[in-house]
Residue frames as qw, qx, qy, qz and C-alpha x, y, z in Angstrom:
[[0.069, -0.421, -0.900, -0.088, 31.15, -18.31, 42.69],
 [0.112, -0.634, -0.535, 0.547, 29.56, -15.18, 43.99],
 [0.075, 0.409, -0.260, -0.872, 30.75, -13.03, 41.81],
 [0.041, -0.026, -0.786, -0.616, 28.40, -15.48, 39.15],
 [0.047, 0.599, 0.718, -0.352, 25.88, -15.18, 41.13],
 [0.165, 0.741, 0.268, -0.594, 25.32, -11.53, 40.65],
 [0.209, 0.373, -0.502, -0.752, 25.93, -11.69, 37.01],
 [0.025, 0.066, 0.877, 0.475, 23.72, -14.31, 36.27],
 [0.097, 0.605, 0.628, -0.479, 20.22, -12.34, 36.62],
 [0.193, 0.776, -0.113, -0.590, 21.56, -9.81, 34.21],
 [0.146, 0.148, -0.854, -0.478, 22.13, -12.27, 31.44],
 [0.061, 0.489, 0.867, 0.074, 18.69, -13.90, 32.14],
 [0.366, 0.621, 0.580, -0.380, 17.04, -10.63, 32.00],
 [0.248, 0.605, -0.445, -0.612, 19.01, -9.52, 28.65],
 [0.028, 0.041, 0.937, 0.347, 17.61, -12.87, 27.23],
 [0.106, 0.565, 0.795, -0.193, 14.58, -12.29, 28.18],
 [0.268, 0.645, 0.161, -0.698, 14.32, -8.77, 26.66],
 [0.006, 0.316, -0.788, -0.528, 15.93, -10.50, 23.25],
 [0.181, 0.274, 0.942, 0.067, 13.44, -13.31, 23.42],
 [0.093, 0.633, 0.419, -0.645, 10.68, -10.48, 23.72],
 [0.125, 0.653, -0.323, -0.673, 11.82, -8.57, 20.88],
 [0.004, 0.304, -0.783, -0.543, 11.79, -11.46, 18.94],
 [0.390, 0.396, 0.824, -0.110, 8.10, -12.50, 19.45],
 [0.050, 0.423, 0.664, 0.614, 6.02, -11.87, 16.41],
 [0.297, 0.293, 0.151, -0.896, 3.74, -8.16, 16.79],
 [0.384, 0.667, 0.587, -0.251, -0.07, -8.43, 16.43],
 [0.160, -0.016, 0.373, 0.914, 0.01, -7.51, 12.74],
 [0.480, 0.540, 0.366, -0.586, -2.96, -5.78, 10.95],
 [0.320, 0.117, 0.550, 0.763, -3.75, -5.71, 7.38],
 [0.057, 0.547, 0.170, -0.818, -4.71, -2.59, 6.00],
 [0.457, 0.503, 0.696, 0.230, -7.50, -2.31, 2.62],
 [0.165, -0.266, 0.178, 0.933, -6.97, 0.64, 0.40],
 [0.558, 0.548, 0.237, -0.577, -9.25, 2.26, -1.68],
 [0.498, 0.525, -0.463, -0.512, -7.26, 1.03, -4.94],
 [0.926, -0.005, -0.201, -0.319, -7.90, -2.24, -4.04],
 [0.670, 0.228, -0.558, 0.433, -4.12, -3.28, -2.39],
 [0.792, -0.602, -0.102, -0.012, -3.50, -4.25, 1.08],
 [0.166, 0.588, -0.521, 0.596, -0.60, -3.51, 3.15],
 [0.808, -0.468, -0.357, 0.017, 0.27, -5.69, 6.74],
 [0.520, 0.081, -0.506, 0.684, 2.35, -5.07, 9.42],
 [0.436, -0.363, -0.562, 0.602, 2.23, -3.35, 13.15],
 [0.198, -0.876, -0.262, -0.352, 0.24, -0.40, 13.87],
 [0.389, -0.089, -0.501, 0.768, 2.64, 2.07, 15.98],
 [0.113, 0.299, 0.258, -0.912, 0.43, 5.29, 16.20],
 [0.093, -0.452, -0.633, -0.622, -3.33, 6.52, 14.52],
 [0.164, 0.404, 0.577, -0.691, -5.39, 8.93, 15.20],
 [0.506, 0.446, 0.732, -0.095, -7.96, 10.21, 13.03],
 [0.306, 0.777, -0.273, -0.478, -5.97, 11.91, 10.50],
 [0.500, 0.679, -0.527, -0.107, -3.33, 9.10, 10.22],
 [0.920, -0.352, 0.128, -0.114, -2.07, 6.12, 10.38],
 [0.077, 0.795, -0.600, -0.043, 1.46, 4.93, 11.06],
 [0.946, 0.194, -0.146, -0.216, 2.69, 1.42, 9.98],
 [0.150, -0.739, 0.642, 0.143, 5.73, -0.77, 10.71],
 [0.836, 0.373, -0.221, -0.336, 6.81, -2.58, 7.96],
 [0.954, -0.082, 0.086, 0.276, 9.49, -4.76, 9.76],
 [0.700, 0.109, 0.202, 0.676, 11.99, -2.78, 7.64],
 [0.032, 0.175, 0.227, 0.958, 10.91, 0.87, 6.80],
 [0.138, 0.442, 0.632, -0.622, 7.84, 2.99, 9.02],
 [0.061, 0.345, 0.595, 0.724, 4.64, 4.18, 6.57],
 [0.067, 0.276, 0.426, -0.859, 2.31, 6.82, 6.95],
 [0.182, 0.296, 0.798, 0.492, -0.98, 6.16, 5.51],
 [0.409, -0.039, 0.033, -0.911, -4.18, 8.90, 5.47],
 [0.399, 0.239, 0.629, -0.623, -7.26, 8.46, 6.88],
 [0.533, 0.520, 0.009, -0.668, -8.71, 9.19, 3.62],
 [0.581, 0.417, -0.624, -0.315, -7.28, 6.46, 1.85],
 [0.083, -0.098, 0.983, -0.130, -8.25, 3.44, 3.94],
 [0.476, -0.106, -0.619, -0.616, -10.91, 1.18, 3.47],
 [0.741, -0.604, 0.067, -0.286, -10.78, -0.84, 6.53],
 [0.043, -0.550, 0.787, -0.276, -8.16, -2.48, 9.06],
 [0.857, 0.041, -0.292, -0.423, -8.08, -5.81, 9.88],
 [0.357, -0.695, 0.624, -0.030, -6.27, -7.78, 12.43],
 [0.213, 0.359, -0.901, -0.113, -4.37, -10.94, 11.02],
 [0.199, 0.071, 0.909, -0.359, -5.72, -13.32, 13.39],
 [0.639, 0.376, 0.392, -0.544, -9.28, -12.67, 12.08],
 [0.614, 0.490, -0.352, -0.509, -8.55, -13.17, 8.42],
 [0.377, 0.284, -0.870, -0.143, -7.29, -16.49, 9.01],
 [0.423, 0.117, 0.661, -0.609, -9.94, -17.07, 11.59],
 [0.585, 0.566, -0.011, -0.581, -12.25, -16.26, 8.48],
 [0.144, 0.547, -0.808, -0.164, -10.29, -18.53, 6.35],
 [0.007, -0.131, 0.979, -0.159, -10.35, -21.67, 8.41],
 [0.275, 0.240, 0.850, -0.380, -13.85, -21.10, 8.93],
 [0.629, 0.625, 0.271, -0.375, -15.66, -20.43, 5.61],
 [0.627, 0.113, 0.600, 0.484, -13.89, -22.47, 2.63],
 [0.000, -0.426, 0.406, 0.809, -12.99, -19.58, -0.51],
 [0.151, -0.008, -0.620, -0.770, -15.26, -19.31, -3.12],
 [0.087, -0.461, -0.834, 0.290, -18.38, -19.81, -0.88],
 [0.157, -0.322, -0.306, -0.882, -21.54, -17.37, -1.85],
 [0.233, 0.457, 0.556, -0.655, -24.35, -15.30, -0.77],
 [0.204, 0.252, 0.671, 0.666, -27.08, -15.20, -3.46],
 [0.380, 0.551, 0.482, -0.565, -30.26, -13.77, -4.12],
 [0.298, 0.154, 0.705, 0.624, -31.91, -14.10, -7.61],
 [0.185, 0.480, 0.042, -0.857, -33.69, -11.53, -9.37],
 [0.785, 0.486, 0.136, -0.359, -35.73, -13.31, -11.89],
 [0.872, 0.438, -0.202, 0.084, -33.28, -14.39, -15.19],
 [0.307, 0.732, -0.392, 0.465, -30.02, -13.05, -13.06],
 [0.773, -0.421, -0.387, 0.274, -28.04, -13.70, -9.50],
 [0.152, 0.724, -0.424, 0.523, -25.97, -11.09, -7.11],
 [0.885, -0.362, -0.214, 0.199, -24.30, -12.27, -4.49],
 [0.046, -0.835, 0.548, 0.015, -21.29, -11.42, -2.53],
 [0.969, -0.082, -0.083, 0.216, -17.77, -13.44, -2.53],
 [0.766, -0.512, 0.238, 0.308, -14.50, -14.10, -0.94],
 [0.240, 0.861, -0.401, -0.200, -11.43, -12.88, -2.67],
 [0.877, 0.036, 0.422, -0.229, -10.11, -15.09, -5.05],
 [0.176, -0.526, 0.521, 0.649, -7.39, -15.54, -7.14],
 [0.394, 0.434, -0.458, -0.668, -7.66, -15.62, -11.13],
 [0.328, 0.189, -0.918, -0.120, -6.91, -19.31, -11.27],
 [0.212, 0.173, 0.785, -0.556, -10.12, -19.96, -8.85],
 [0.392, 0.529, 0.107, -0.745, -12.46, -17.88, -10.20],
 [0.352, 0.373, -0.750, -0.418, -11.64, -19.35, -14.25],
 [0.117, -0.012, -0.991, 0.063, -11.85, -22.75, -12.96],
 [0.298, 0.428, 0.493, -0.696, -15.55, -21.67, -11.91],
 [0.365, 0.626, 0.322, -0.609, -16.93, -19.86, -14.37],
 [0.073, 0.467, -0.594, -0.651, -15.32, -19.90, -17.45],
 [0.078, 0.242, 0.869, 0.425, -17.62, -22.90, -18.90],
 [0.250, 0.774, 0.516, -0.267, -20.40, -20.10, -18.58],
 [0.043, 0.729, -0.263, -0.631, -18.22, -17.95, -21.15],
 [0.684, 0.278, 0.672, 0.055, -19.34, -18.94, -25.01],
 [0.067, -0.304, 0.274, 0.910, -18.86, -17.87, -28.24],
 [0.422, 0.701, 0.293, -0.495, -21.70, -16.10, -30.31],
 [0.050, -0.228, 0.639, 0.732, -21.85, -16.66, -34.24],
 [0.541, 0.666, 0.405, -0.317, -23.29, -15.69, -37.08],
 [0.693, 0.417, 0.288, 0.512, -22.77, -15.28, -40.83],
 [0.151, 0.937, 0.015, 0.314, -21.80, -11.68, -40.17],
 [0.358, 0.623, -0.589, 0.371, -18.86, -13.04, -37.33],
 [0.742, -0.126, -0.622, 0.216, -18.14, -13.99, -34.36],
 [0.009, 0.693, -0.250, 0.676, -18.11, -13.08, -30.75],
 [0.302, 0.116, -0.853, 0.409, -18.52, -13.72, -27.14],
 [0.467, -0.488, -0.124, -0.726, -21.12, -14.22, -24.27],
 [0.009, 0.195, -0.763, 0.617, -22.13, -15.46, -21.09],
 [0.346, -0.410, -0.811, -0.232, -24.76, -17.47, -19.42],
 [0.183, -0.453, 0.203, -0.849, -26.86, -16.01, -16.86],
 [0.736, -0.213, 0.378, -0.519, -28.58, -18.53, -15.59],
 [0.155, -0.359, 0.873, 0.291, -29.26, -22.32, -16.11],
 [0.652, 0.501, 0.514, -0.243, -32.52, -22.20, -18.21],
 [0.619, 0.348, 0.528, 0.466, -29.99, -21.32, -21.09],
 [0.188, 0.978, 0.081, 0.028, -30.04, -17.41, -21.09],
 [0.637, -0.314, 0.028, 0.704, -27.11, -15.34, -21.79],
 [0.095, -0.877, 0.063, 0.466, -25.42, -11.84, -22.34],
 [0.715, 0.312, 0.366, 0.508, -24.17, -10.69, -25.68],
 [0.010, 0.357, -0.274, -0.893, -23.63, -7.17, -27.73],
 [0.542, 0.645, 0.471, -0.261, -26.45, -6.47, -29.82],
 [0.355, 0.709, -0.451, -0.410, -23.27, -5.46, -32.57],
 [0.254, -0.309, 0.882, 0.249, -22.21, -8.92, -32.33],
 [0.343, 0.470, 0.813, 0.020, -25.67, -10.49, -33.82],
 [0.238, 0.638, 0.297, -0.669, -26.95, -7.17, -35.62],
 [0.420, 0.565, -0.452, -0.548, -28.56, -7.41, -38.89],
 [0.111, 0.350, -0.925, -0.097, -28.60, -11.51, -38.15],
 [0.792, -0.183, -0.004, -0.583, -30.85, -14.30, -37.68],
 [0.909, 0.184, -0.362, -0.095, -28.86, -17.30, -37.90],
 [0.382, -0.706, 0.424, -0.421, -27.23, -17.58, -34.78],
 [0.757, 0.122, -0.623, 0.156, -24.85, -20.21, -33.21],
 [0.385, -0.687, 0.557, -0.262, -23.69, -20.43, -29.43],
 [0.700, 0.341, -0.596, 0.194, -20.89, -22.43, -28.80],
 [0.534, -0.733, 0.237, -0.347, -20.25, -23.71, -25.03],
 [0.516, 0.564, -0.644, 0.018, -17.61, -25.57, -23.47],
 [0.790, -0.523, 0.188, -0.259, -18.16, -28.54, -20.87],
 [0.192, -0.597, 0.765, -0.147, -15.32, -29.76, -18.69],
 [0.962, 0.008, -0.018, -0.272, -15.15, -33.73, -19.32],
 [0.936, -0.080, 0.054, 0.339, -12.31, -35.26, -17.49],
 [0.416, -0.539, 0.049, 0.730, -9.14, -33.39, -18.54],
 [0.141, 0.260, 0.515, 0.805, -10.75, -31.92, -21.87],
 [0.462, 0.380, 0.342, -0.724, -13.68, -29.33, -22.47],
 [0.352, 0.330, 0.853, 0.197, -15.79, -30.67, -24.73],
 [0.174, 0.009, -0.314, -0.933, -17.15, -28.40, -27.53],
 [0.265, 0.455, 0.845, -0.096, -20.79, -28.33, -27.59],
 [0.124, -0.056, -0.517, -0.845, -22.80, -26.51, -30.66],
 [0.243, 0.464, 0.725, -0.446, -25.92, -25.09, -29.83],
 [0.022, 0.022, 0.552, 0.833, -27.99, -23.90, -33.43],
 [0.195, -0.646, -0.726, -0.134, -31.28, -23.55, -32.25],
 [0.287, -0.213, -0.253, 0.899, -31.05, -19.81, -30.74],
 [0.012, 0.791, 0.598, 0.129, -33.80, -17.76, -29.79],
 [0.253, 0.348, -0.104, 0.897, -33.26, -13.57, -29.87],
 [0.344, -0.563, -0.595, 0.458, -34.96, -12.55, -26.10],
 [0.051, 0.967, 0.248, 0.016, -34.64, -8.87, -26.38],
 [0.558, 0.394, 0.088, 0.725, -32.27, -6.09, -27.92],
 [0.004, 0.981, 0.165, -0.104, -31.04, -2.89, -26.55],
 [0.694, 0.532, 0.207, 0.440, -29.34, -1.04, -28.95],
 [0.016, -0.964, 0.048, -0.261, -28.63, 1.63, -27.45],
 [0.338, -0.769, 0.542, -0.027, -26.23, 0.44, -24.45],
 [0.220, 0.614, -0.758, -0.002, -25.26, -2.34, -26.82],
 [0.371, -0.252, 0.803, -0.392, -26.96, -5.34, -25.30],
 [0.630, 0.039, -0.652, -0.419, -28.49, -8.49, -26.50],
 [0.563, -0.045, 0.719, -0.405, -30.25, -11.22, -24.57],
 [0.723, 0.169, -0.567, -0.356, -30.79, -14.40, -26.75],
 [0.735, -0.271, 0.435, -0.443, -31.80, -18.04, -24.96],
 [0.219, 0.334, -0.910, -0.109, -30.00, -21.45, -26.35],
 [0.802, -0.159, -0.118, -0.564, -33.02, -24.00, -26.80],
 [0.669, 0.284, -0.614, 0.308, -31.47, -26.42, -24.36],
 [0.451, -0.849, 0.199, -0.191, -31.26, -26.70, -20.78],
 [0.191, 0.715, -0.573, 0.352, -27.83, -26.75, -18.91],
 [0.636, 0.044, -0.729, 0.249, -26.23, -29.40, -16.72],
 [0.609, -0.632, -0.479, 0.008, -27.69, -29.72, -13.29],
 [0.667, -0.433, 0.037, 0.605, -24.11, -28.87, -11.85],
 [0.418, 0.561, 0.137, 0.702, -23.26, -26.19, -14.54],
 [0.255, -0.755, -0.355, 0.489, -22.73, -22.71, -11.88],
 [0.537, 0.669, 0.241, 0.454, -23.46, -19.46, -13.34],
 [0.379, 0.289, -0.203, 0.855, -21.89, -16.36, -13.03],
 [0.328, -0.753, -0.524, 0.225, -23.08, -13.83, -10.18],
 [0.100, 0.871, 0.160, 0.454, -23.83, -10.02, -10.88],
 [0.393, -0.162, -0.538, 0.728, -22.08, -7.92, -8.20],
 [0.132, -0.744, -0.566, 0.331, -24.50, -6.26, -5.55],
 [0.118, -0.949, -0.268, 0.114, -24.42, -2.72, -5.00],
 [0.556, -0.570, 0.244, 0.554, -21.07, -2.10, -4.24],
 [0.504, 0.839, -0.083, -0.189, -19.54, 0.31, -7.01],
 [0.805, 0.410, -0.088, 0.419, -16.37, -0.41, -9.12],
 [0.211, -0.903, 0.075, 0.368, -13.25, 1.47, -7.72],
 [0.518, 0.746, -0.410, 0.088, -10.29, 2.87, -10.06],
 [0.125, -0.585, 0.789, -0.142, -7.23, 0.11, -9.41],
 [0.763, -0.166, 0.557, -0.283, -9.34, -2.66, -8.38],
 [0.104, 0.387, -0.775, -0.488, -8.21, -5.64, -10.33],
 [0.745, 0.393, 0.159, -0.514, -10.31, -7.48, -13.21],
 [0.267, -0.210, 0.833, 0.436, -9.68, -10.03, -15.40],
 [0.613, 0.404, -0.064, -0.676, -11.80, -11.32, -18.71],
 [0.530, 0.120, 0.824, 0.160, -12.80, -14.40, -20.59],
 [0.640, 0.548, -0.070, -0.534, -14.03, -14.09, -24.33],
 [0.699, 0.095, 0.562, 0.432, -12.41, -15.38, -27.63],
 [0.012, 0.761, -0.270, -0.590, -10.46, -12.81, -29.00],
 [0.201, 0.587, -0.641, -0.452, -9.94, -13.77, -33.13],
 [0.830, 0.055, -0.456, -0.316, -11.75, -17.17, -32.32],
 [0.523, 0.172, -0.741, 0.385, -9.18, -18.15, -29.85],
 [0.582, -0.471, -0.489, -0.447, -11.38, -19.73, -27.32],
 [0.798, -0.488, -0.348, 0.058, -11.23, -19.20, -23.69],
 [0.374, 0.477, -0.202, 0.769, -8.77, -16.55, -23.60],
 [0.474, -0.811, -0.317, 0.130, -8.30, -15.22, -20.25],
 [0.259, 0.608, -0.118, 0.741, -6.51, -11.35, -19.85],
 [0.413, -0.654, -0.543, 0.327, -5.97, -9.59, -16.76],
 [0.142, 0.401, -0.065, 0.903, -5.48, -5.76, -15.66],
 [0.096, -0.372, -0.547, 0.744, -6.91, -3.18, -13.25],
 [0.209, 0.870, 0.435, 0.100, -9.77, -0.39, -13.72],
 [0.247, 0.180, -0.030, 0.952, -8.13, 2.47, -15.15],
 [0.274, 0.020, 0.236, -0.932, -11.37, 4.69, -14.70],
 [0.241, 0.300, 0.894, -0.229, -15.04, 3.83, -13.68],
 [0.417, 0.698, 0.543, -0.210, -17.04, 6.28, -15.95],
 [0.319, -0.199, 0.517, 0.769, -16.12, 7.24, -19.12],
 [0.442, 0.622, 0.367, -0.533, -18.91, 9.30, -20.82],
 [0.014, 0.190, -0.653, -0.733, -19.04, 8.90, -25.04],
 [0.225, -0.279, -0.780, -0.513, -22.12, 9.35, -26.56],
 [0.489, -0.512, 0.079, -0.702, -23.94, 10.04, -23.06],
 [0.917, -0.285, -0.092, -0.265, -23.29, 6.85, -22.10],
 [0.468, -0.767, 0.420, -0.126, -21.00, 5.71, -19.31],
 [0.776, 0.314, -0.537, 0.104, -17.97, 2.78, -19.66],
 [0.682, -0.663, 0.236, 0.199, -15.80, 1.26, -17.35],
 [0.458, 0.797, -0.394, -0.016, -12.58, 1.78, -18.98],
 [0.905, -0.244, 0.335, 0.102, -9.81, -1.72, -18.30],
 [0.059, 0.752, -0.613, -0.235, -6.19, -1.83, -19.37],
 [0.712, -0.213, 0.666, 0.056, -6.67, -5.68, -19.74],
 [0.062, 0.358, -0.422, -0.831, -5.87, -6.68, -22.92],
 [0.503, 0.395, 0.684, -0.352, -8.75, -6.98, -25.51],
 [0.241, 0.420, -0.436, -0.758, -9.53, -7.09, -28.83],
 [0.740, 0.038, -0.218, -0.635, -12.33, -8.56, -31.54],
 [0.591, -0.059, -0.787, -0.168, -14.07, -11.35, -30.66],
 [0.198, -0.106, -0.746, 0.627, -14.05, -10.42, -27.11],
 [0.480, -0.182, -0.049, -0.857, -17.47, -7.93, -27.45],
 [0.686, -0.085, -0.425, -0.584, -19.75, -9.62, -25.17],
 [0.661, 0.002, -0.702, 0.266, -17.65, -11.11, -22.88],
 [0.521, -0.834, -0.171, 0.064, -18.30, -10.88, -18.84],
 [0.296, 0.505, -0.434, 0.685, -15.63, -8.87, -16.99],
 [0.738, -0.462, -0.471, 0.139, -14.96, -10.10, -13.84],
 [0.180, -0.860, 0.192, -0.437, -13.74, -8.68, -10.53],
 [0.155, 0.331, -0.906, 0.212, -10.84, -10.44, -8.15],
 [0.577, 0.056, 0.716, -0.389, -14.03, -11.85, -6.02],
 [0.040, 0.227, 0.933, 0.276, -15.53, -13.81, -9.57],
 [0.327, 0.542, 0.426, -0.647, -18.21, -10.94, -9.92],
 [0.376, 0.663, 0.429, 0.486, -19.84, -9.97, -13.18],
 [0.003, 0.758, 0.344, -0.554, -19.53, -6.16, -13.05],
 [0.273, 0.622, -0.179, -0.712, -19.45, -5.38, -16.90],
 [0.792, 0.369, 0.485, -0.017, -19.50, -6.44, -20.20],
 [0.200, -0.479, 0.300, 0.800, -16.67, -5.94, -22.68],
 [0.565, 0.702, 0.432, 0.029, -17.79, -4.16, -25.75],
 [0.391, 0.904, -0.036, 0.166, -15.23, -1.77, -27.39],
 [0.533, -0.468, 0.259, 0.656, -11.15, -1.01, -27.59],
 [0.348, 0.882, -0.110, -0.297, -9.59, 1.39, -29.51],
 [0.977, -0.118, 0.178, 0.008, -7.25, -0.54, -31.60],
 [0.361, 0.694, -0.366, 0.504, -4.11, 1.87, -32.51],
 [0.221, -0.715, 0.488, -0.449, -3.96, 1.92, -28.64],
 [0.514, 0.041, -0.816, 0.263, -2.79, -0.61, -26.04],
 [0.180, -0.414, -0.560, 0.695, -4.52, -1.00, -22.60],
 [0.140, 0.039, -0.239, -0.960, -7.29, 1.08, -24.03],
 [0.188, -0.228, -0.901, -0.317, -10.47, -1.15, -23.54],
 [0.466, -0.082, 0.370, -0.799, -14.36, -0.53, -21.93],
 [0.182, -0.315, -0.931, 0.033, -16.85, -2.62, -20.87],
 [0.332, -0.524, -0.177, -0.764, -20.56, -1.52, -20.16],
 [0.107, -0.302, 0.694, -0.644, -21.44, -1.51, -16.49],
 [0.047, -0.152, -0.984, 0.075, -23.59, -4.24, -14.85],
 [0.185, 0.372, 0.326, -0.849, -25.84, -1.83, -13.87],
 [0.639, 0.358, -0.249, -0.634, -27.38, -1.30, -17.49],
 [0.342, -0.114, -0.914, -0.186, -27.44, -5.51, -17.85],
 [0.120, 0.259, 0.732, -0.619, -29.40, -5.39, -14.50],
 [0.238, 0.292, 0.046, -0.925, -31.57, -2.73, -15.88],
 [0.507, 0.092, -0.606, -0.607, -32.68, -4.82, -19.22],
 [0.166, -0.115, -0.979, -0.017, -33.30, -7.71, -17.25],
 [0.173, 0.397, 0.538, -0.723, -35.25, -6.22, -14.75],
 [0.427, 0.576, 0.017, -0.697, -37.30, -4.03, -17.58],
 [0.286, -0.020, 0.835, 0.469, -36.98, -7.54, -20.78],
 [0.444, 0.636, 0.618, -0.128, -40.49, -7.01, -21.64],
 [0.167, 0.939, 0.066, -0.294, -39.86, -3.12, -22.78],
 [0.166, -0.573, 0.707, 0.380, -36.71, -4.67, -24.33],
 [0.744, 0.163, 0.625, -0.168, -38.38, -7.53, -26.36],
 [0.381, -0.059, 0.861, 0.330, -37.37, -9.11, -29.14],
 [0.457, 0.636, 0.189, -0.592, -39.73, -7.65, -32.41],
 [0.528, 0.183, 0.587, 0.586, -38.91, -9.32, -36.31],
 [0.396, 0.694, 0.340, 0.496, -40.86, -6.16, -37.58],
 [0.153, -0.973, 0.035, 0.169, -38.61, -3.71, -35.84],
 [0.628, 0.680, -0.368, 0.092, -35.85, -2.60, -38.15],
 [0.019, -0.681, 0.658, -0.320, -33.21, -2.87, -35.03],
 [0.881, -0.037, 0.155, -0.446, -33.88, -6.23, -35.09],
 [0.498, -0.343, 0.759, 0.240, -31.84, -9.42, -35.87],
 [0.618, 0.587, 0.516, 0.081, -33.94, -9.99, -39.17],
 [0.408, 0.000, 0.501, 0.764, -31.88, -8.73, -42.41],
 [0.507, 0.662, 0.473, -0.285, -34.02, -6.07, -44.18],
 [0.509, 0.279, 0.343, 0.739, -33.18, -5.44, -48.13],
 [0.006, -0.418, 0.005, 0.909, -33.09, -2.08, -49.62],
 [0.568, 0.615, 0.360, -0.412, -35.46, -1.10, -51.96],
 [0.606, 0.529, 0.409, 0.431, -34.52, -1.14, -55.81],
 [0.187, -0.504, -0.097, 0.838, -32.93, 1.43, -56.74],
 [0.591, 0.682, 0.301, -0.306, -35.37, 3.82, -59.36],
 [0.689, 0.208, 0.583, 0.377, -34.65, 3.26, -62.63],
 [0.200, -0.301, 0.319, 0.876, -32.66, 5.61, -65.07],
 [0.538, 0.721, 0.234, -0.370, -34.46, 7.66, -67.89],
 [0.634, 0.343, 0.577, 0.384, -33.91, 6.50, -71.35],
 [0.249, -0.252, 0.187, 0.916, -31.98, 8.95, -73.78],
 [0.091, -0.208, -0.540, -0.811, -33.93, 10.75, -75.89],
 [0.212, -0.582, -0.743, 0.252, -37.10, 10.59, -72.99],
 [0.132, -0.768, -0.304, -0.549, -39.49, 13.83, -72.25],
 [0.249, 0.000, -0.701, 0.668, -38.15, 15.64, -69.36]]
C-alpha cells in the first residue's frame, strides 16, 4: 500500500502533462499578400519573421509577405456577430462602394447575378451590369458600336426559375471609346428589392487575389467562371488592364468582374483567343471616372463615335471610254 502511495502522484502528474499537451493552442490566422491564409500557433516573430506551427510541419513566413494576423477567437467572434454578406455603402451619384465580408462564390452569385444582363443588337450580343436601381448599367462601347437598336435582357428570380425579362426601349447615356465603356439606361425601373452590385473602395487589386465573372459567353446566359489575378496592370495601347486567368470568351465583353468579397473591381472586355487563361478586364477605376465626369462623356447622335450607323458616301463615278482626259 505504501509503495502506491508514492507512485500514485507521478502518474497523476504524467496525466496531467498529457492532458496539457492535448489542449488546443491559441491559433492565429495569418493573411498574405496573394490573398491565402494560413492558421496555426505562433512559436517565435520578431520583425523580420515569423515562425508557424502547423500541427505537423514548422513554417517560416517574412515580414514582407504578411498582410495581417489574426487570432481565431476574433474571427469567429466577428462571425457570430455580423451575419456574411452585410455592407458598408456610400453612393456616389449613379454608382455604390462599399466594403464586404469574404464570401464564397456561391454567396456572392446568389446576390448579384440578377444585376448581370445581356446587351443586344443587330451587330451581336454581349454582356452588362446594372449599377443602380433607376435602370443604369455598364457595357463595352464595342459591344453596341455602330448601333442604335438595342435590347437588354435581365433575369428575375421567381420561385425556383429566373424569369427572362426583355427590355427594348434603351436609352445610350454616354460613350467612352477610348477605355471601351458604354453607359446606356433601360426605360424601366427595377424591383424595389432588386440589390445592385457595389464598386470596390480604394483598396487596390493584388496579383493572386481570387475573382470570379458572370456574363454570357456565346449567348449562354449566366455563366459563372472563376480564377485569380494573374497581373494588375497590363499596359497596351497606354492603357492599363487587369489581366484574369478565369475563363472567358465572346459574349462576355461587358461583364462585371467580381472579387471573393462580391466587389465590382473591373469590367471584362478582351481575351486573346489562341490562348487559354489569357483574359483582361478594365479597372473600376476608369468606370468610376466616367461616372463621376457622364456629362463630358455624353451621349451625341451627331458624333461619328456614336451608336447611330453613318453610310459612306457614293463612291465617284467612273469615266466613260472614249471621255476627254
Amino acid at each position: 500500500m505504501g509503495k502506491r502511495k508514492k507512485e500514485f502522484p507521478g502518474f497523476l502528474l504524467s496525466a496531467g502533462l498529457i492532458f496539457c499537451l492535448l489542449l488546443p493552442c491559441q491559433a492565429e490566422v495569418i493573411k498574405l499578400k496573394g490573398g491565402a491564409q494560413v492558421k496555426g500557433s505562433i512559436l517565435k516573430q520578431d520583425h523580420s519573421t515569423v515562425i508557424l506551427d502547423l500541427g505537423y510541419d514548422v513554417l517560416r513566413i517574412p515580414r514582407s509577405e504578411i498582410l495581417d494576423i489574426i487570432k481565431d477567437s476574433e474571427i469567429d467572434t466577428q462571425k457570430k456577430s455580423k451575419p456574411r454578406g452585410k455592407t458598408s455603402t456610400r453612393r456616389h451619384g449613379l454608382y455604390t462602394t462599399g466594403s464586404m465580408e469574404e464570401a464564397s462564390t456561391v454567396e456572392s452569385v446568389s446576390i448579384f447575378a440578377p444585376a448581370v444582363v445581356v446587351v443586344r443588337s443587330p451587330g451581336g450580343l454581349g454582356s452588362g451590369f446594372f449599377i443602380n436601381k433607376d435602370g443604369y448599367l455598364v457595357t463595352n462601347f464595342h459591344v453596341i458600336q455602330g448601333q442604335k437598336h438595342i435590347s437588354v435582357t435581365r433575369f428575375k428570380k421567381s420561385g425556383a426559375e429566373f424569369k427572362r425579362i426583355i427590355h427594348k426601349k434603351v436609352r445610350i447615356v454616354a460613350l467612352d471609346p477610348f477605355h471601351d465603356l458604354a453607359v446606356l439606361q433601360v426605360e424601366a425601373s427595377l424591383d424595389p428589392s432588386f440589390r445592385p452590385p457595389v464598386f470596390s473602395d480604394d483598396k487596390e487589386p493584388v496579383m493572386g487575389e481570387k475573382i470570379f465573372v458572370i456574363g454570357n459567353p456565346l449567348g449562354l446566359e449566366r455563366t459563372v467562371t472563376e480564377g485569380v489575378i494573374s497581373h494588375t496592370s497590363r499596359n497596351f495601347a497606354g492603357k492599363l488592364y487587369l489581366q484574369v486567368d478565369a475563363s472567358v470568351n465572346p459574349g462576355n465583353s461587358g461583364g462585371p468582374l467580381f472579387n471573393s468579397r462580391g466587389q465590382v473591381i473591373g469590367v471584362i472586355n478582351m481575351g486573346i483567343r489562341s490562348m487559354q487563361g489569357l483574359n483582361f478586364a478594365i479597372p473600376v477605376d476608369h468606370v468610376k471616372f466616367v461616372l463621376d465626369h457622364i456629362d463630358a462623356f455624353a451621349y451625341d447622335e451627331s458624333n461619328p463615335l456614336s451608336g447611330y450607323v453613318y453610310s459612306p458616301p457614293p463612291p465617284k463615278p467612273k469615266k466613260s471610254v472614249g471621255s476627254k482626259k
